[in-house]
Structure formats: C-alpha cells, structure tokens
C-alpha positions in Angstrom: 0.0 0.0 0.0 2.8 2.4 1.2 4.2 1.7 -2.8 1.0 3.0 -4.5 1.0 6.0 -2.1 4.6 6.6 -3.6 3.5 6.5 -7.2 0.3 9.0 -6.4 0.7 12.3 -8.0 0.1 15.3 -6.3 -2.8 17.3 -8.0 -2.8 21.0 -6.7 -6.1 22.6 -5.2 -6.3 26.2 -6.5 -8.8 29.1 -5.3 -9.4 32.2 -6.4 -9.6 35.0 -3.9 -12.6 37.2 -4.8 -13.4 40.6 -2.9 -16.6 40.2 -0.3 -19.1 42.5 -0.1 -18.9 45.4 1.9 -14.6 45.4 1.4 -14.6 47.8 -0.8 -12.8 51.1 0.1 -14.4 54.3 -1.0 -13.9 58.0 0.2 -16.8 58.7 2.8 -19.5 60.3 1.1 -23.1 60.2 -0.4 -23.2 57.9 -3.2 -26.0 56.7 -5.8 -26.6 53.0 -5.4 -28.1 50.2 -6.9 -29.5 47.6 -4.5 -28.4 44.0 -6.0 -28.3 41.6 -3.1 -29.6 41.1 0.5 -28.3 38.3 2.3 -29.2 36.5 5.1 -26.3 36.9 7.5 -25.0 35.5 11.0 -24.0 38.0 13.8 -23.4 38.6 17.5 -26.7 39.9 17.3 -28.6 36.8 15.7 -29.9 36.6 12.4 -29.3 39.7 10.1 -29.8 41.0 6.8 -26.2 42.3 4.8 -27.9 44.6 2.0 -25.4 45.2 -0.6 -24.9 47.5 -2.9 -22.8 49.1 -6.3 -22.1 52.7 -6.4 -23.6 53.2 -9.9 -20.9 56.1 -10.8 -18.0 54.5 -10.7 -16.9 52.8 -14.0 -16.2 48.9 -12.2 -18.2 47.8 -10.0 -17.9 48.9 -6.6 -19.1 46.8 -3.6 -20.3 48.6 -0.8 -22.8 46.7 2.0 -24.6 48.0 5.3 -26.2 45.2 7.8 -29.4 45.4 9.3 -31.2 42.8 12.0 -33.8 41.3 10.4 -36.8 43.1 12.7 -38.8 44.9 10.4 -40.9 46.5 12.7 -41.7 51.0 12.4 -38.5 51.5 14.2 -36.3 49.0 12.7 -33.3 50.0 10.5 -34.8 47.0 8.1 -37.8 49.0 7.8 -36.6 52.1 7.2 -34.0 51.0 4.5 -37.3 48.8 3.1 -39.4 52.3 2.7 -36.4 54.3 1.5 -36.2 51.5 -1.4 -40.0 51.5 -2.0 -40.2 55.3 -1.6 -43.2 54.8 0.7 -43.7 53.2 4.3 -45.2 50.2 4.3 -48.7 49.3 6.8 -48.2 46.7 10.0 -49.5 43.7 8.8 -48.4 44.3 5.2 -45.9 42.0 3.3 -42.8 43.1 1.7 -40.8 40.9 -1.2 -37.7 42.0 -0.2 -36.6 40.5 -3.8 -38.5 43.1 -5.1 -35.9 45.5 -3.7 -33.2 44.7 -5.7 -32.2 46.6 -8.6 -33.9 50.1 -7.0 -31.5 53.0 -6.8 -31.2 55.1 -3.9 -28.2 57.2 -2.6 -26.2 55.8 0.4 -24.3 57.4 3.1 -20.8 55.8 3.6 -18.8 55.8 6.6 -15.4 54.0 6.5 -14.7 52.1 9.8 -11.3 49.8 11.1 -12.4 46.4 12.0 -11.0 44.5 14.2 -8.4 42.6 12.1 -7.2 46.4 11.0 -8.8 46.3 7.6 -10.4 49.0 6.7 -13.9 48.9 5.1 -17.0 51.2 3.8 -20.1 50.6 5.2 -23.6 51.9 4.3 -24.9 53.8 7.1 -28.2 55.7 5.8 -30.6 55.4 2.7 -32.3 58.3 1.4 -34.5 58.8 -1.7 -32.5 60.1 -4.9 -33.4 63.8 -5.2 -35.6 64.1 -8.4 -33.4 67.0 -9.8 -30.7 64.7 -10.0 -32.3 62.2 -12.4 -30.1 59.7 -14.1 -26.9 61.5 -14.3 -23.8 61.7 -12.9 -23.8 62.9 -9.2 -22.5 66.5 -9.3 -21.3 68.3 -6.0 -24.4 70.7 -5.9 -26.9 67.4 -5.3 -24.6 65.2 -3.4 -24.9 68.6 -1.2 -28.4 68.5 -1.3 -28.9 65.1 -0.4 -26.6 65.1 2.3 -28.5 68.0 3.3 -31.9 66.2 2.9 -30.3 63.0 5.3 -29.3 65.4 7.8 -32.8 67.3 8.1 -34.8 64.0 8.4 -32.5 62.9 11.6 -32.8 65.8 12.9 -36.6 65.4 12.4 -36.2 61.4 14.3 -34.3 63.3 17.0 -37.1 66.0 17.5 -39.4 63.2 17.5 -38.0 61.5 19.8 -37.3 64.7 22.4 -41.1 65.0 22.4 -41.8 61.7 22.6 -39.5 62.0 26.1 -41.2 64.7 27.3 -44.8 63.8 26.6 -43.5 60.4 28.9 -41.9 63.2 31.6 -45.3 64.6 31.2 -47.5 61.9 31.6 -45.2 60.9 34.6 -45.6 63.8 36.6 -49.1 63.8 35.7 -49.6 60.3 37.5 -47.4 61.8 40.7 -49.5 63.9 40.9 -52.9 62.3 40.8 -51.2 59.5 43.6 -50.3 62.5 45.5 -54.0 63.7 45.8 
C-alpha cells in the first residue's frame, strides 16, 4: 500500500480570492446605489440582513454593504431601509418581497470604519430617496450637497421626535405623581 502511495501524483487545489461584499474602500460620502443583493447573514446579534450594494458612478463595480437585523418592525433599521427602497412606508401587517428590492436605486451614506483585524472597510450607514433633480446623471457636487442636506434634516426630524416623545412620557409621569399625590 505504502508503494502506491509513492507513485500518487500530487494534483494541486487552486482558489481564487474574490473581494466580499462590503470590502470595498471608498472615500466617505453620499453615493448613488443600486441595490443588487440582500443576504441573510449571521452576527453577535442573531440573524441579520447584509444589503449590498454598487455605487452606480463608478466605471467597475464597486461593492459597498450595510447590515441590518432582520426586525422589520416601524423603528427597525430594516424598515426604514425597506421604505427608502419602495419610496413609501409600508402598513403593520403588510408583506414586503424583499426580492423586489433589488435593482432600485437610492443614494447611500458611507462611513469608512477599522475592523477588528485592522482592515479598513466602507459601510452603508443611511438610505435616502435620490433627489428628483438629479435624475439619471452623474452625481455632481451641488446634489450630493443637497442630499446630504436632505439626510441630515430628516435625523434631525427622528431626534425632535424622539425629544417629544421623552417629554410627553416626563409629562405623563408627573401627571400620575401627581394624581397618587391627591
């Protein structure tokens, strides 16, 4: 037996080493993207969603990814991601074919970050709808500015929303204090 093991040829076991989602490395920014893939994902979370998508305006395509849990309730990053896409909020109870998502533009918000290995990646961070004075074209400074602009006013908008929705609970609060207090 050892002799046949002699004569055995090696055969070699190649791979090619192909670039994973999300690896990309682009200058922070506000990008246009195409939505082509959202994979179901493991993390130290639980289950999650890893949306993927190419920056239309560069001439290769360019990877770019932002992960999500897979909650898709009003609050839920998934949800808000899922209505940016459909460029309306869905209803509670209603159904959403998130294959139905792919291949819708939006623009992206990158944010480069150091994982822990010391690779550097690009990760989406926010979706918002494409301004309609930017049509199909390139991205020019003027409406990048603008839609940065547009991102920033609607979290500022969350934050108020959420500073009144703190008080109204203060509110309500002090209101029951009260009423024990009587």
């Amino acid at each position: 037996m050892g002799e046949e093991y002699g004569r055995r040829t090696r055969s070699r076991r190649t791979v090619t080493v192909e670039p994973s989602a999300g690896v990309t490395l682009v200058d922070e920014g506000i990008y246009r993207a195409e939505l082509i893939d959202i994979q179901d994902i493991d993390t130290q979370f639980g289950q999650s969603w890893r949306w993927v998508f190419d920056l239309v305006d560069f001439a290769e395509e360019t990877l770019v990814s932002g992960v999500s849990s897979q909650k898709m309730s009003l609050r839920s990053k998934a949800y808000e991601w899922a209505s940016t896409l459909l460029g309306r909020e869905p209803e509670p109870g209603e159904e959403i074919d998130l294959d139905e998502l792919i291949g819708r533009q939006v623009m992206v918000t990158v944010k480069n970050r150091t994982m822990r290995d010391g690779t550097e990646v690009s990760n989406v961070v926010a979706l918002a709808k494409i301004p309609e004075q930017m049509g199909i074209g390139r991205v020019d400074e003027r409406t990048e500015a603008e839609a940065e602009k547009e991102i920033e006013e609607e979290a500022e908008e969350e934050t108020e929303e959420e500073a009144e929705a703190e008080t109204e609970k203060k509110q309500e609060k002090k209101a029951k204090k009260t009423r024990r207090n009587k």
